[in-house]
C-alpha positions, 0 to 999 in steps of 0.5 A: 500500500503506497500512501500519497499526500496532497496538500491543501493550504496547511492541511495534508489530505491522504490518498491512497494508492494501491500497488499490485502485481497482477497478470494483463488479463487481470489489469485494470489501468496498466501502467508503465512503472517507470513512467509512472515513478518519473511523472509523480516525482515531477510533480510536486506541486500536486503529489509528494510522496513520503520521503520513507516510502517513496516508489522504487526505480530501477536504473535507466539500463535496467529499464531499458533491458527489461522493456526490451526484453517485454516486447521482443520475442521469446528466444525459443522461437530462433530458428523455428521452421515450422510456425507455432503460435503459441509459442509467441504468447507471453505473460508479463506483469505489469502494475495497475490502478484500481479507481471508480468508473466515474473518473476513469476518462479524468484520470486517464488524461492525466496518465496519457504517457505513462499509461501502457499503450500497446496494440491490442492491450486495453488500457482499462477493463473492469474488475473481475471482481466487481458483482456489479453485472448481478446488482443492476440485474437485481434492481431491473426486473427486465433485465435477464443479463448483463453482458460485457463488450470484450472486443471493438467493432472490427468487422462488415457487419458492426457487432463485436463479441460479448461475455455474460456477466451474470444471468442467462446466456441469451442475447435476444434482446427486446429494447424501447426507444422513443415510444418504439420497439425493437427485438434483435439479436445483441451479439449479431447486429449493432445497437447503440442506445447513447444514439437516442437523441440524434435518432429523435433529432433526424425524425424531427427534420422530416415532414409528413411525405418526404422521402428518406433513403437510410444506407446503413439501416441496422434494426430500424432506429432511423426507418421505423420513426420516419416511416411512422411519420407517414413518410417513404423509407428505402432501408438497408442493410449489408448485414443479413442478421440486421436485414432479417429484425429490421423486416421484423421490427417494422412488422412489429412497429406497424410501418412494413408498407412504407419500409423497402428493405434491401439487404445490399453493399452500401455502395450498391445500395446507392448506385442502384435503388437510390439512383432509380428512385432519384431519377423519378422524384428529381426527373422533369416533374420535380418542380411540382413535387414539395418533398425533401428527400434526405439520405442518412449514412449511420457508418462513421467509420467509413460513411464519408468513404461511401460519398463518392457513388454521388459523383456522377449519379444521375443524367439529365438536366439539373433539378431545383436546387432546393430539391437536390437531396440533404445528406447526413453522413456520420463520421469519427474525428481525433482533430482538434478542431473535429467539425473542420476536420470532418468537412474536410475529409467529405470536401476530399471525397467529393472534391469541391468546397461545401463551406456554404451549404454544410452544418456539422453537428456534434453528436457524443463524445466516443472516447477521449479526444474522439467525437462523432460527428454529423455533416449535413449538407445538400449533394451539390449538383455538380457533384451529382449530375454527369452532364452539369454545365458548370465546371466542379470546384475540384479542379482547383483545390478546396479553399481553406476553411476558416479556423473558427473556436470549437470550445463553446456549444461546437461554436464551428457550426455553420448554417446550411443554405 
């Protein structure tokens, strides 16, 4: 036990430390023990340890020996001629810090260098021994598990695998957002219930009649409340799972007249049903039609990639601008300025300026110094149209956008025109 001290004014407060061994699968926020030593010692003014009882370091050449020695592979896998794997795993001890889930994200901040940072290692899992998962299940009459995301989304299909805390191994899970149901598989398809409100915030910008092309679909959580709003929905999904409970929740919810289902690649999806459906709502009859169209592209990970298919999309002339379909496409940024960055990157992908006709909108914050984020725009017509008259901005590169502060209410919002 390592006791800290923090001074207030003449009064000493004691924190507490907890210094342990534990193997990586065990670890709760790995450290690198060196960098953590020379971090505290170089902060006086916040932590001083007892000078009896002060952490003990190694010499630099044993530091560098034994961290060499960490991430260099074992010596009995020299001259091996046939591969086994195994024989690269290794345990290692490291030192951690127990803390309570409420200051982890600060406390990280603080520990960003001395914190382990290798390839496929957390840097913060939760206590095994923490019956946290049987108390929530106790308080929730509703809730029959309580399961644990052991891996990030790193596959086509957005789900990720999952471990049973405590209760059943089922993952049929039935869940009510915004006075609608839905009923899936958890560990085939992605569900996020953090993403209530932007689902609320692009139901409310559609009005009864309008047409909305969702591309990256999953269950229903953007289909379902529009199509309630007596609007026309083409859904998709690439995931099979997420195509077989999005037929079934819009059954379920009552909309399965105004719900086309596909089960397509996102790129198909809009180069084949969203061009046909745009050749007729936009064709030589479109100046008497009143009714938006919008296209959501909930796959922040890649959605901005997919903005390309827009390039070229229809023949013919040009329709109204104010009919030209709006664009909400989702995306991930680490920039410091993220609004900008992600204007940036869809101005790349479609190769002119949309300064004057795009908002972005922050929609949660993922992880430290990582947003999502929400660029809304109007698909330029010279972007859309093969045959336009006039010559695309992306000849020339796009103008540089204005640096604006992002600490205030995401003060870099524009409004779209």
């Amino acid at each position: 036990m390592r006791i800290l001290w923090r001074p207030f004014g003449f009064l000493r407060r004691p924190l507490k430390l907890e210094s342990c061994r534990v193997t990586e699968s065990e670890s709760l926020i790995p450290l690198a023990h060196a960098s953590l030593t020379q971090k505290l010692n170089r902060a006086p003014s916040i932590f001083s340890l007892n000078p009896r009882r002060r952490f003990s370091t190694m010499p630099e050449r044993e530091t560098s020996q034994r961290d060499s020695d960490l991430f260099s592979p074992p010596s009995d896998v020299r001259g091996m001629t046939k591969l086994d794997r195994t024989a690269f795993k290794k345990t290692v001890t490291i030192p951690v810090l127990k803390v309570r889930k409420e200051i982890v994200n600060k406390l990280l901040r603080s520990l960003k260098r001395a914190a382990l940072q290798r390839p496929g290692i957390k840097r913060v899992i939760d206590d095994p021994e923490d019956k946290e998962g049987q108390v929530m299940i106790d308080k929730n009459p509703g809730i029959t598990s309580a399961v644990n995301k052991i891996n990030n989304i790193d596959n086509t299909y957005r789900n990720f695998q999952m471990e049973v805390l405590s209760g059943e191994e089922n993952m049929m899970t039935k869940v009510r957002e915004n006075n609608y149901i839905y009923e899936f598989d958890f560990s085939k398809v992605y569900w996020n219930p953090r993403l209530s409100t932007e689902h609320s915030r692009i139901t409310e910008l559609l009005k009864p009649g309008d047409v909305l092309f969702d591309v990256f679909a999953g269950v229903g959580p953007f289909a379902i409340p529009v199509a309630k709003k007596n609007c026309t929905v083409f859904a998709n999904d690439l995931n099979p799972e997420s195509y077989k409970w999005l037929l079934h929740n819009c059954t379920l919810n009552k909309v399965e007249k105004r719900v086309k289902v596909f089960n397509l690649d996102g790129k198909d999806f809009l180069q084949g049903p969203v061009r046909e459906e745009l050749m007729q709502q936009l064709g030589p009859l479109s100046k008497e039609k009143k009714h938006s169209v919008h296209i959501v592209m909930n796959l922040p990970a890649k959605a901005i990639e997919f903005l390309s298919a827009f390039k070229s999309l229809l023949d013919g002339q040009p329709c109204s601008s104010e009919l030209l379909p709006i664009v909400h496409c989702y995306s991930f940024s680490k920039d410091a300025r993220p609004a900008e960055d992600v204007q940036q990157q869809a101005e790349a992908v479609l190769g002119i300026s949309l300064h004057a006709c795009s908002s972005v909108h922050l929609v949660r914050n993922v992880a430290p110094n990582k947003e999502m984020l929400c660029i809304t725009f109007r698909v330029p017509a010279a972007v859309l149209y093969k045959n336009h008259t006039l010559e695309l901005e992306s000849h020339e590169d796009p103008p540089p956008v204005k640096r604006q502060r992002t600490d205030k209410a995401f003060s870099e919002e524009k409004t779209m025109v």
